[in-house]
C-alpha atoms as a printed R data frame, in Angstrom:
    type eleno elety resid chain resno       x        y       z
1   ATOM     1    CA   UNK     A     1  20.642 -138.149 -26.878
2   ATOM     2    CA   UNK     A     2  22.702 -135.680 -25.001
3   ATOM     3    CA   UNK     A     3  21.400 -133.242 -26.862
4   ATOM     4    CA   UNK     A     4  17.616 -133.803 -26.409
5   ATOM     5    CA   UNK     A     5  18.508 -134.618 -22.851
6   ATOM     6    CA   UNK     A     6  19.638 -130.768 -22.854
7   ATOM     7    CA   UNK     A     7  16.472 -129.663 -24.375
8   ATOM     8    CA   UNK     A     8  14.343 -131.743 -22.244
9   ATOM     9    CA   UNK     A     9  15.604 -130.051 -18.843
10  ATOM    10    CA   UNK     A    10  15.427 -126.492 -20.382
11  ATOM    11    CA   UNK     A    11  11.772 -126.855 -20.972
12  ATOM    12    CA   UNK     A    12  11.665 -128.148 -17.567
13  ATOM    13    CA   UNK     A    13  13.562 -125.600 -16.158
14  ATOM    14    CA   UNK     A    14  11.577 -122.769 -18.277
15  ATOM    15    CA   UNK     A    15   8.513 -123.985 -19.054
16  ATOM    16    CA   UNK     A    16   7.612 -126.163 -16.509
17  ATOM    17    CA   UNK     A    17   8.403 -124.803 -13.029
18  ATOM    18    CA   UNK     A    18   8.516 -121.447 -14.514
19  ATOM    19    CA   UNK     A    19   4.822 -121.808 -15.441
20  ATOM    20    CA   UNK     A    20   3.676 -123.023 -12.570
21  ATOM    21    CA   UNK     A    21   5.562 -120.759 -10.443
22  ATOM    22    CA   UNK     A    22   4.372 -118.082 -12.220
23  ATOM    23    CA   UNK     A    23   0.635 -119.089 -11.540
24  ATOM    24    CA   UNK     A    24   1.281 -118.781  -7.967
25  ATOM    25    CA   UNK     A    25   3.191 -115.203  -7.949
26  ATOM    26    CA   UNK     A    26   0.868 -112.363  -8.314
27  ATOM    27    CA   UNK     A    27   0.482 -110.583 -12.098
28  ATOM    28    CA   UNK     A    28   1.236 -107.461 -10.985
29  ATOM    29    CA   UNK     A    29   2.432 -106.282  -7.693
30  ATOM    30    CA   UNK     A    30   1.511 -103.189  -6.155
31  ATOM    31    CA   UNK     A    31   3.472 -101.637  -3.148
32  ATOM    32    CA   UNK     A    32   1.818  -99.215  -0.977
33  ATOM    33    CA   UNK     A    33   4.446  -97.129   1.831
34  ATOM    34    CA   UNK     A    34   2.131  -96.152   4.421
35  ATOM    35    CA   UNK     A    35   3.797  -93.813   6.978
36  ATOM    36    CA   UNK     A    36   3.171  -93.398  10.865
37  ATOM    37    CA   UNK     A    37   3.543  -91.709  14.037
38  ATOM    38    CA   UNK     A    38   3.096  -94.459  16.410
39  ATOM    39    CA   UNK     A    39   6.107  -96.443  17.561
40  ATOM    40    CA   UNK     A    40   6.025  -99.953  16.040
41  ATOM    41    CA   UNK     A    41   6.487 -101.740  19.480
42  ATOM    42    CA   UNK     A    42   2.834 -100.722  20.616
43  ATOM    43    CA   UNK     A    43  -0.312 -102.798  20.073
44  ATOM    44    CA   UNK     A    44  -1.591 -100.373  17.409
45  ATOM    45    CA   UNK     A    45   1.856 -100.533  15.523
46  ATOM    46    CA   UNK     A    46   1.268 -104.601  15.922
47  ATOM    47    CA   UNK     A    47  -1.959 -103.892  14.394
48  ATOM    48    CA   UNK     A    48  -0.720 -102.359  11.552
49  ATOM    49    CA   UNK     A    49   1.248 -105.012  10.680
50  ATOM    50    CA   UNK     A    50  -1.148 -107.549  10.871
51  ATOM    51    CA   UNK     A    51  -2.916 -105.613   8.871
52  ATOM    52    CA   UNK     A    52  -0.244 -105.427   6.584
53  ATOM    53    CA   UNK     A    53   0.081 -109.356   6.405
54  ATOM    54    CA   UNK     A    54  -3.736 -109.279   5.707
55  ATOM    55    CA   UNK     A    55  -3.788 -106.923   2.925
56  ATOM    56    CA   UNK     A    56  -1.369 -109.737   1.109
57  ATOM    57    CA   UNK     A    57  -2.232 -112.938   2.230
58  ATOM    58    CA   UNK     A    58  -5.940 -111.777   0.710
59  ATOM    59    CA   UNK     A    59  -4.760 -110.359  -2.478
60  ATOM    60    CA   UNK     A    60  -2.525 -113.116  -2.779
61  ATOM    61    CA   UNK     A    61   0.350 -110.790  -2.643
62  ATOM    62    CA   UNK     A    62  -1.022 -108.531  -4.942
63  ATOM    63    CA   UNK     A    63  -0.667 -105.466  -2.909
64  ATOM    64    CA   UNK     A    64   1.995 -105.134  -0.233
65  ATOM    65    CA   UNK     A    65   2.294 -102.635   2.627
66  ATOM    66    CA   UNK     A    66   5.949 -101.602   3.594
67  ATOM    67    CA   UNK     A    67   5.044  -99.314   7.286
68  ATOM    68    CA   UNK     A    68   7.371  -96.570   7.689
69  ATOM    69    CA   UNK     A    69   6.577  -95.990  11.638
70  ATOM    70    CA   UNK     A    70   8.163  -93.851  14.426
71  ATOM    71    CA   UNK     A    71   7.469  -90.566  12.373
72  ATOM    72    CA   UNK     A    72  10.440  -91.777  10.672
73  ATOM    73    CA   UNK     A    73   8.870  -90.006   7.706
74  ATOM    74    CA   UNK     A    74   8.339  -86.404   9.393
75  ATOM    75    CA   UNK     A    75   5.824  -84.505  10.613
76  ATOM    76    CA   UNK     A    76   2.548  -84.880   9.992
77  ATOM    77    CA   UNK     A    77   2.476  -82.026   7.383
78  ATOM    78    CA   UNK     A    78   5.749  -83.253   6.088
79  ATOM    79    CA   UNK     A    79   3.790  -87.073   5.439
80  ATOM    80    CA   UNK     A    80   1.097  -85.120   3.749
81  ATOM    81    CA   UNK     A    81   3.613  -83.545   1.512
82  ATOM    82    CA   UNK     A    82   4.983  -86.836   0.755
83  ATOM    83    CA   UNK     A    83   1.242  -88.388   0.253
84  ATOM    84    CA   UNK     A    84   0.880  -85.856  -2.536
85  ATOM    85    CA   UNK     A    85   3.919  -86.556  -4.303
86  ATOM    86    CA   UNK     A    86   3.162  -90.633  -4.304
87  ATOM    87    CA   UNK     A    87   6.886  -90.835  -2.241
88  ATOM    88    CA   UNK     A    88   4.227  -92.309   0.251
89  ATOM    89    CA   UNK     A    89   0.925  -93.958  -0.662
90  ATOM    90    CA   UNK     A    90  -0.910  -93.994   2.559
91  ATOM    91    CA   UNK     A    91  -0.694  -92.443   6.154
92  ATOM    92    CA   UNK     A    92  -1.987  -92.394   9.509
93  ATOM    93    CA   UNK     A    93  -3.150  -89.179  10.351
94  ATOM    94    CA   UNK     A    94  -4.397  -87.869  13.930
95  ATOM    95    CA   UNK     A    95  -6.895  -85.151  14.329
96  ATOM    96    CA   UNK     A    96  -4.280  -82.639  13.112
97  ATOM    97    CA   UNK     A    97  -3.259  -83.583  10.023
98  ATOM    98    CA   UNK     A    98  -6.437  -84.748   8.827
99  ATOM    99    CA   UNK     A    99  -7.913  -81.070   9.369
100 ATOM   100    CA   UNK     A   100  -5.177  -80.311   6.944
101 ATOM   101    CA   UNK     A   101  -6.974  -81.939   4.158
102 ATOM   102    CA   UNK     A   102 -10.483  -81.517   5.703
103 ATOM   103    CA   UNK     A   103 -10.602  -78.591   7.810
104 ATOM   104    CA   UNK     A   104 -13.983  -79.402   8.969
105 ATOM   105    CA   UNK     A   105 -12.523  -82.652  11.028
106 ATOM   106    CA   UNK     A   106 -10.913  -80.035  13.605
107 ATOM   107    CA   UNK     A   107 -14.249  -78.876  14.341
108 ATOM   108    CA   UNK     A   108 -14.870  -82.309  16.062
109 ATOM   109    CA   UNK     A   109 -11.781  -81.255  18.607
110 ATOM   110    CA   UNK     A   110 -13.452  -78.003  19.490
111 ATOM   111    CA   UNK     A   111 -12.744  -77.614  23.362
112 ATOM   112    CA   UNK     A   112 -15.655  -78.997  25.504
113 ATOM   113    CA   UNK     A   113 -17.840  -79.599  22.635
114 ATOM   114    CA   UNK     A   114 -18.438  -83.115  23.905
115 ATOM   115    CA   UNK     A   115 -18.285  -83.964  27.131
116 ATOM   116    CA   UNK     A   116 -18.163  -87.906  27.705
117 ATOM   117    CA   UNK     A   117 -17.578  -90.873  25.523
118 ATOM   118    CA   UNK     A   118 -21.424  -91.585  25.136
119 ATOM   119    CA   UNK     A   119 -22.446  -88.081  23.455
120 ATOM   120    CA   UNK     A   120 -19.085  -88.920  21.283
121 ATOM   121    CA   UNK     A   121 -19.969  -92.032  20.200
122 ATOM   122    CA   UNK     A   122 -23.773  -91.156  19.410
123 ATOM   123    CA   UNK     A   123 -22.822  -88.138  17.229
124 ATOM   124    CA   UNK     A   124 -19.278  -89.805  15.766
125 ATOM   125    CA   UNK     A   125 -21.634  -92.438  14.582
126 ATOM   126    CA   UNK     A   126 -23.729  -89.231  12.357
127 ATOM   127    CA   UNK     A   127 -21.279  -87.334  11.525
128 ATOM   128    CA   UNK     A   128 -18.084  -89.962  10.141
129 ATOM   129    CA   UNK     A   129 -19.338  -90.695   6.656
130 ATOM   130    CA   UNK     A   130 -20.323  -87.004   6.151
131 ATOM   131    CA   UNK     A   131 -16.849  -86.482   7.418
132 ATOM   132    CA   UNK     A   132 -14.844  -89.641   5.127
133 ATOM   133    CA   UNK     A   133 -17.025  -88.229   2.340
134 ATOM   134    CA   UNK     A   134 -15.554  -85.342   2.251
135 ATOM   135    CA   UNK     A   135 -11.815  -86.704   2.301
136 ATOM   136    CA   UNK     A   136 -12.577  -88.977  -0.543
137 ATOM   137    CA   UNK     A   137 -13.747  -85.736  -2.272
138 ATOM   138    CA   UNK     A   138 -10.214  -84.233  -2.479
139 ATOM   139    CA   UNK     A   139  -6.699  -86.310  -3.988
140 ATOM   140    CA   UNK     A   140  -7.305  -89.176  -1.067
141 ATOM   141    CA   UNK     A   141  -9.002  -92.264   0.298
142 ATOM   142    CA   UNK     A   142 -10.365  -92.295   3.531
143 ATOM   143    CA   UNK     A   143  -9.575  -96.105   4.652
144 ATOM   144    CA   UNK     A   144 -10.379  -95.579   8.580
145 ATOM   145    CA   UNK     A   145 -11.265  -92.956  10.594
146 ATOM   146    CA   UNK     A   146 -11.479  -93.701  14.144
147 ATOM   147    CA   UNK     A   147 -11.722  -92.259  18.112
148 ATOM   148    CA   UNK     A   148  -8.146  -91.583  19.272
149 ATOM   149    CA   UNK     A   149  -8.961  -90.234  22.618
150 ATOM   150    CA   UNK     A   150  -9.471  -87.584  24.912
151 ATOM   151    CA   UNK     A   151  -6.629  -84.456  25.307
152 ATOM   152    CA   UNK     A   152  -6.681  -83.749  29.311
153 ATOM   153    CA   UNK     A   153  -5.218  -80.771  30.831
154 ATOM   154    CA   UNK     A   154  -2.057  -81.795  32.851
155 ATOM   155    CA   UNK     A   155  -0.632  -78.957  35.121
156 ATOM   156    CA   UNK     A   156   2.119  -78.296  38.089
157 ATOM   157    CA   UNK     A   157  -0.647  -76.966  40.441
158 ATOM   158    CA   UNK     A   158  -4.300  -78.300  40.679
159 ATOM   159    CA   UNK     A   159  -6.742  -77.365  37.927
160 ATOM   160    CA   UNK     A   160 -10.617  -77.384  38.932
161 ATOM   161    CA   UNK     A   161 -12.083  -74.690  36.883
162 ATOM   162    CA   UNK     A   162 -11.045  -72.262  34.260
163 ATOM   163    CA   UNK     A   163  -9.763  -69.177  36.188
164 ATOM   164    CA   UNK     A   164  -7.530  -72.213  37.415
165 ATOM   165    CA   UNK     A   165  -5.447  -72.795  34.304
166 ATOM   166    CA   UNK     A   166  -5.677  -68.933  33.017
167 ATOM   167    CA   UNK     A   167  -3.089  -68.405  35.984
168 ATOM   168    CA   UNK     A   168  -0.912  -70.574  34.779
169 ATOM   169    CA   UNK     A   169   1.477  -70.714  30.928
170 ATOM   170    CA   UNK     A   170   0.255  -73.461  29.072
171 ATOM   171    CA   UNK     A   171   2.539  -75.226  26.494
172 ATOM   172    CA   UNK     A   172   0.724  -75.267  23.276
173 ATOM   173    CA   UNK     A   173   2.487  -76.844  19.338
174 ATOM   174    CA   UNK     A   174   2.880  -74.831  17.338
175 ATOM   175    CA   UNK     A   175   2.748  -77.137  14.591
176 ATOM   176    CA   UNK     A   176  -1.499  -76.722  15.763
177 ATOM   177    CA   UNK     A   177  -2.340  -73.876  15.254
178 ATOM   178    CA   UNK     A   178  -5.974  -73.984  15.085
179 ATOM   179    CA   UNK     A   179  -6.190  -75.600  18.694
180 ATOM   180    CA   UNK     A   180  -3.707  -72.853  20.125
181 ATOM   181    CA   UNK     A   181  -5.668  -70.117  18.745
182 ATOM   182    CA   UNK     A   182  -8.803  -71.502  20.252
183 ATOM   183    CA   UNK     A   183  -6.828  -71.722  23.508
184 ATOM   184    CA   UNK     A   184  -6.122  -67.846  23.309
185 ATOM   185    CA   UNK     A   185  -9.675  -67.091  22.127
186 ATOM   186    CA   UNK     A   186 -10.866  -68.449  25.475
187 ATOM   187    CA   UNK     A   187  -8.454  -66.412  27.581
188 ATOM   188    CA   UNK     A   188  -5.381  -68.405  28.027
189 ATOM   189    CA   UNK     A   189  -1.839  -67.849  27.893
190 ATOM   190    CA   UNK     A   190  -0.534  -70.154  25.581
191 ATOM   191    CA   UNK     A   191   2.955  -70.390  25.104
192 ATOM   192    CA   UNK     A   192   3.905  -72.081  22.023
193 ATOM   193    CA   UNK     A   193   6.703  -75.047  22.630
194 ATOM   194    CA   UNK     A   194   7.415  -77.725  20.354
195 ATOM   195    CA   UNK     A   195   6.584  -81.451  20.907
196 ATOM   196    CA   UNK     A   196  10.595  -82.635  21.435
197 ATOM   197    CA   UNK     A   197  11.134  -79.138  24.258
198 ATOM   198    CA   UNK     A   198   7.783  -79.763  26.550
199 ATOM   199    CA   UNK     A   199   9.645  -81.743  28.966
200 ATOM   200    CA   UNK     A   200  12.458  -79.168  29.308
201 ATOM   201    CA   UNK     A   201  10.146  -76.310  28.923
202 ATOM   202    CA   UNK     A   202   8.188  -77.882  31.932
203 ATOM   203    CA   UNK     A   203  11.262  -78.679  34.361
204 ATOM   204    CA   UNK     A   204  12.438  -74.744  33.238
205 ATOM   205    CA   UNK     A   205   9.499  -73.348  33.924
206 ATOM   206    CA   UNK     A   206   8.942  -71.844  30.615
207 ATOM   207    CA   UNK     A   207   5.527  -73.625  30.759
208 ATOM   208    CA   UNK     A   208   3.349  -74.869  33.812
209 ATOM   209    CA   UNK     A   209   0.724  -76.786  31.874
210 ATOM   210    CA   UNK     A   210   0.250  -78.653  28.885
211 ATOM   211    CA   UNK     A   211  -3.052  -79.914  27.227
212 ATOM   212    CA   UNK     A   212  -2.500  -83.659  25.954
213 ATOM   213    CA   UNK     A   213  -3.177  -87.157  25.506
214 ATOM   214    CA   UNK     A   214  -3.037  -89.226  28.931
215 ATOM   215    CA   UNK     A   215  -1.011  -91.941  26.775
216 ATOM   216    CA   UNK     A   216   1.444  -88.919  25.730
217 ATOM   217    CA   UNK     A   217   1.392  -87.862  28.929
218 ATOM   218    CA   UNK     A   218   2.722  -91.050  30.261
219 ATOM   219    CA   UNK     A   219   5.142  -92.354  27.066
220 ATOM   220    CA   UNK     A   220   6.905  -88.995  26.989
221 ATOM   221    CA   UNK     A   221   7.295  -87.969  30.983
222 ATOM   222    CA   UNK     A   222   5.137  -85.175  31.255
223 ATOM   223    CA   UNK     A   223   3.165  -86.430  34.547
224 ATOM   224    CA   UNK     A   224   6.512  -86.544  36.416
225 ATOM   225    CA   UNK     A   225   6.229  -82.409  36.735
226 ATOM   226    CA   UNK     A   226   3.042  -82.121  35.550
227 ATOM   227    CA   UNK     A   227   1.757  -84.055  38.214
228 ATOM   228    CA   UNK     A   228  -1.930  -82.660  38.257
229 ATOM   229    CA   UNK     A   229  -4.684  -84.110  35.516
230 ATOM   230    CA   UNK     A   230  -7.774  -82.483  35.329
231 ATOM   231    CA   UNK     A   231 -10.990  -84.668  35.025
232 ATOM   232    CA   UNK     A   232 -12.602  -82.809  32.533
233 ATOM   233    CA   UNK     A   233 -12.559  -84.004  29.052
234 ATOM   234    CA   UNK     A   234 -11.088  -81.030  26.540
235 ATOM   235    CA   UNK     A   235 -11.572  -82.536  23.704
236 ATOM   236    CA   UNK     A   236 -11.565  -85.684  21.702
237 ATOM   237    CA   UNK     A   237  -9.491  -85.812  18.827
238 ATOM   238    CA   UNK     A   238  -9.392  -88.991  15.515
239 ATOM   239    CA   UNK     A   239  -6.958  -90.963  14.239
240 ATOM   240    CA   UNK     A   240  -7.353  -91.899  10.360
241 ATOM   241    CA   UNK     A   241  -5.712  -94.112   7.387
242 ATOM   242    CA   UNK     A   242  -5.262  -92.043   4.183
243 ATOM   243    CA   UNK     A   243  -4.373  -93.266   0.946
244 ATOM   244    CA   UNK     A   244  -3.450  -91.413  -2.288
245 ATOM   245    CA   UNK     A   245  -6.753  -91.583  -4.446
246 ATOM   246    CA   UNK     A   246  -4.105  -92.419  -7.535
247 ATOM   247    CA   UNK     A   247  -2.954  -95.285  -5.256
248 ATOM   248    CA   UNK     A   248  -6.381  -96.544  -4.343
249 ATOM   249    CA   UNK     A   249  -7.677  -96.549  -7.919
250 ATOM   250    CA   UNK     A   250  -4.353  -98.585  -9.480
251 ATOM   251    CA   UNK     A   251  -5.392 -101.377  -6.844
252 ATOM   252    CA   UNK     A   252  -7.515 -103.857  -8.755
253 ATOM   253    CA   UNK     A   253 -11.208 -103.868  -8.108
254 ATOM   254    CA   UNK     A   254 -11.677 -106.787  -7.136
255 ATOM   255    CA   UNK     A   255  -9.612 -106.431  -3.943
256 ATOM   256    CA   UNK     A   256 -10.838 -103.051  -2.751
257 ATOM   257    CA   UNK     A   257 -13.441 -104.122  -1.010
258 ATOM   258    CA   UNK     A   258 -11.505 -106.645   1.026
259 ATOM   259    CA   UNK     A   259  -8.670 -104.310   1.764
260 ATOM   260    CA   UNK     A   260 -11.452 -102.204   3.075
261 ATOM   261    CA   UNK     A   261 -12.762 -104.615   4.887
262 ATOM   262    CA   UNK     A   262  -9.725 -105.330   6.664
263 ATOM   263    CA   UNK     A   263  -8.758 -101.539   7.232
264 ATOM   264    CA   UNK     A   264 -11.427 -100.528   8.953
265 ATOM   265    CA   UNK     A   265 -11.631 -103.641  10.512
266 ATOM   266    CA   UNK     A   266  -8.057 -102.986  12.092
267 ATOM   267    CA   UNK     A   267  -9.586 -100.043  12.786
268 ATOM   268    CA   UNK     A   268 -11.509 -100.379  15.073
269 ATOM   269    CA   UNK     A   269  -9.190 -102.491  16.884
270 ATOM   270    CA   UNK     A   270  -6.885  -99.710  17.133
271 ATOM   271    CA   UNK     A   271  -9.645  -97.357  18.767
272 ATOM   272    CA   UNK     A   272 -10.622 -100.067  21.380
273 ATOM   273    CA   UNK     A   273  -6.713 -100.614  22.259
274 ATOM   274    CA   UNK     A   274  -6.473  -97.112  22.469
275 ATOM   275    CA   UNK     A   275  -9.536  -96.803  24.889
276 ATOM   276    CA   UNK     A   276  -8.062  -99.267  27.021
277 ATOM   277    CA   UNK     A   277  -4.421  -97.866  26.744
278 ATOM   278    CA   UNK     A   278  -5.832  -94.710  27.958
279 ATOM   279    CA   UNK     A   279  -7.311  -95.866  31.069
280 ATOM   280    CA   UNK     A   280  -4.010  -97.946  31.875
281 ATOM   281    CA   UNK     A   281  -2.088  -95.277  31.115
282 ATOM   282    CA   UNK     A   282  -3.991  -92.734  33.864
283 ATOM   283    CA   UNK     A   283  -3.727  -96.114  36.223
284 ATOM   284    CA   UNK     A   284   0.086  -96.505  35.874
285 ATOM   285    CA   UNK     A   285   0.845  -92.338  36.181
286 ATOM   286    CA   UNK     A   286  -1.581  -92.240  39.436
287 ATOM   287    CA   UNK     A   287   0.330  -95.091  40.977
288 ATOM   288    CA   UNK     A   288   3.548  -93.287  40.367
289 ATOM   289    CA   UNK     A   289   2.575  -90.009  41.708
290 ATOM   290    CA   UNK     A   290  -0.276  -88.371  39.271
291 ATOM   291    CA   UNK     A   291  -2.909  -86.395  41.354
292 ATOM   292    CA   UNK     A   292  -6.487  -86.895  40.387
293 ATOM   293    CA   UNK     A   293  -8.124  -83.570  40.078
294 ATOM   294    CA   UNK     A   294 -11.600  -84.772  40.251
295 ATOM   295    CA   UNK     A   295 -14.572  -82.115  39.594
296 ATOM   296    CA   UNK     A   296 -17.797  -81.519  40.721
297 ATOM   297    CA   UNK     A   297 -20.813  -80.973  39.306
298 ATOM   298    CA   UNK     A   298 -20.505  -76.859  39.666
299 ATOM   299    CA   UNK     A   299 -17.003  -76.705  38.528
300 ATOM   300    CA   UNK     A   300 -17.369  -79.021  35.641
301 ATOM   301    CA   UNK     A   301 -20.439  -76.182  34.292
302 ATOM   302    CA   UNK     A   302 -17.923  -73.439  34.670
303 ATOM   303    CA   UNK     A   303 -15.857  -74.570  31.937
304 ATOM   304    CA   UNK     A   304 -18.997  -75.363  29.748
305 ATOM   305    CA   UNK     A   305 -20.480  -71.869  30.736
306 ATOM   306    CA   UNK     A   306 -16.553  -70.711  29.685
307 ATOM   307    CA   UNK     A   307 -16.977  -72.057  26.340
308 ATOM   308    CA   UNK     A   308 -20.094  -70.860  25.690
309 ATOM   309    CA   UNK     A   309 -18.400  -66.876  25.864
310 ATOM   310    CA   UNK     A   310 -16.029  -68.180  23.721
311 ATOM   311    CA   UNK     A   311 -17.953  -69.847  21.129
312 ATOM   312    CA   UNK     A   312 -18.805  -66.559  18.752
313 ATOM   313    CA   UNK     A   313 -14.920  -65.720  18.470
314 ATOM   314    CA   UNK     A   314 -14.001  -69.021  17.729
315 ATOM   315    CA   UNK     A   315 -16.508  -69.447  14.798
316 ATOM   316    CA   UNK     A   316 -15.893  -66.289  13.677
317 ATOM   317    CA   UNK     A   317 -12.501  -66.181  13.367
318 ATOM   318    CA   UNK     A   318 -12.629  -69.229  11.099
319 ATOM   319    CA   UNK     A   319 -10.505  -71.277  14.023
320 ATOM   320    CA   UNK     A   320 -13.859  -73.955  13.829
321 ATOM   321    CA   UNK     A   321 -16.111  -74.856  10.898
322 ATOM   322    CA   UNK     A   322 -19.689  -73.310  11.668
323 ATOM   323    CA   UNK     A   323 -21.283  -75.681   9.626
324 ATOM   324    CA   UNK     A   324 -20.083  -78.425  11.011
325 ATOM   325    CA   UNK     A   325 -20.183  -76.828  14.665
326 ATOM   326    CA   UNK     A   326 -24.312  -76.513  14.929
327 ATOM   327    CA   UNK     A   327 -24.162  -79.625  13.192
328 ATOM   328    CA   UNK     A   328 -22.350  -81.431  16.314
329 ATOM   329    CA   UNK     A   329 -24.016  -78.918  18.480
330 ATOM   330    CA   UNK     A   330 -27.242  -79.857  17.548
331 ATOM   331    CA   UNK     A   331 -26.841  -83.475  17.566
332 ATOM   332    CA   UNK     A   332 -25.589  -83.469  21.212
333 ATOM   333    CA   UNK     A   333 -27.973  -81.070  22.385
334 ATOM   334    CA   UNK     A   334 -31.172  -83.772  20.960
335 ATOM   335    CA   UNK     A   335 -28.407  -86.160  22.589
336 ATOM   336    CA   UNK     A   336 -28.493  -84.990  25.899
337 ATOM   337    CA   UNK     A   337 -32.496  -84.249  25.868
338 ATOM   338    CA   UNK     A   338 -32.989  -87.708  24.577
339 ATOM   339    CA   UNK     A   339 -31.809  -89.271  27.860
């Protein structure tokens, strides 16, 4: 008796549970490291990891997402580097380091190109899956692609129209160096600083004006000298979710649709947080100081008139896509006539 009593609970104990546990555990898990920029304690690094959690719960824990955030992974080029080895599986990218797999995405951050968030929207709208198509043309995935903002001019002295800013040094990364070449195309002195000196480069001197984010602007300091922001819009620039194309196709079929569903769900989320952390970021720097430089009419058509000069050399030199310039160019022009 002892002995079937022995038998008895090791078919429990292997057969049994084991079974039934093993009905609920996935067959085969896959784990996708998706590195980022943002800082995890921000409602777009909250989003991620909801979408994270969503990714599992509807794959029942089929495929996992561990977030690497912080940049803890490098530089954008560095994550790319890392994307193409598999060490990573997925990334966000902003405007930057997607024009490093699509070089035609930079075109959409050509300075005063667009000039509001309506004539954005209507052409984003054309132009993204021409744009995602293209990604998912090379080694990746294109999983989101969404509006990250606008890049403002912040400066130490008031900045109304171009002859303005050409007086001053303008901090420019050189880890971009499309956007600082277009910078010198159109006449500016552009020294290059990297992203972790601006601050000190500012205080020192070195530099008297940067060309950034609002919600940069704020998070890393740069309004407290910089205490000037331009109303014109420079430029808008993207934010997207990557994944390895070797990655994308080992995830069963059945759930791609669904994690796509999710990830550009999430995705959209993120842009509309990032909409309204750009407007509360520009609230919280005026009340602590920011100036407002608000243009008129006339002023705001000097920098489009400046653009316009500087429109051949910047095509020509390759800095922008012309393809993909008189296609935006066109659609906001019909834009604009449409209204």
């Amino acid at each position: 008796m002892k002995k079937v009593g022995l038998i008895f609970l090791a078919v429990m104990l292997f057969a049994g549970p084991g079974t039934a546990f093993a009905q609920r555990r996935p067959a085969r898990q896959i784990t996708i490291k998706l590195a980022s920029m943002v800082p995890a304690n921000t409602p777009w690094g909250a989003a991620l990891n909801r979408m994270a959690s969503e990714w599992s719960a509807a794959t029942n824990g089929e495929v996992r997402m561990q977030i690497y955030p912080n940049g803890t992974q490098g530089s954008e080029a560095d994550v790319l580097q890392k994307l193409n080895m598999n060490v990573i599986q997925a990334a966000v990218f902003t405007s930057f380091g997607l024009n490093k797999i699509v070089p035609e995405i930079l075109t959409v951050s050509c300075p005063l190109l667009f000039r509001n968030d309506d004539e954005l929207t209507a052409v984003f709208d054309v132009i993204k899956p021409d744009l995602e198509a293209k990604i998912n043309s090379k080694d990746y995935y294109s999983m989101a692609l969404v509006r990250g903002g606008w890049i403002k001019i912040f400066s130490k002295e008031p900045v109304f129209v171009p002859a303005d800013l050409k007086r001053m040094k303008v901090g420019s990364d050189p880890q971009e160096p499309a956007m600082t070449q277009a910078f010198k195309s159109m006449g500016y002195q552009v020294v290059p600083i990297e992203a972790n000196r601006t601050l000190i480069a500012l205080n020192g001197g070195t530099i008297e004006a940067i060309y950034v984010s609002p919600i940069a602007s704020a998070g890393m300091q740069y309004f407290g000298v910089a205490k000037n922001m331009s109303t014109v819009n420079i430029a808008p620039f993207l934010g997207g979710i990557v994944m390895n194309k070797h990655t994308w196709e080992m995830i069963p079929e059945q759930h791609r649709a669904e994690i796509l569903k999710i990830t550009r769900r999430i995705g959209m989320e993120i842009e509309t947080s990032l909409a309204q952390l750009e407007s509360d970021a520009i609230t919280t720097m005026t009340r602590h100081g920011l100036v407002i430089n608000d243009l008129n009419s006339r002023q705001q058509q000097e920098w489009y008139d400046d653009l316009e000069k500087a429109i051949p050399a910047l095509l020509e030199g390759a800095t922008f896509d012309r393809t993909t310039y008189d296609k935006i160019n066109g659609l906001v022009k019909t834009h604009r006539g449409g209204r």
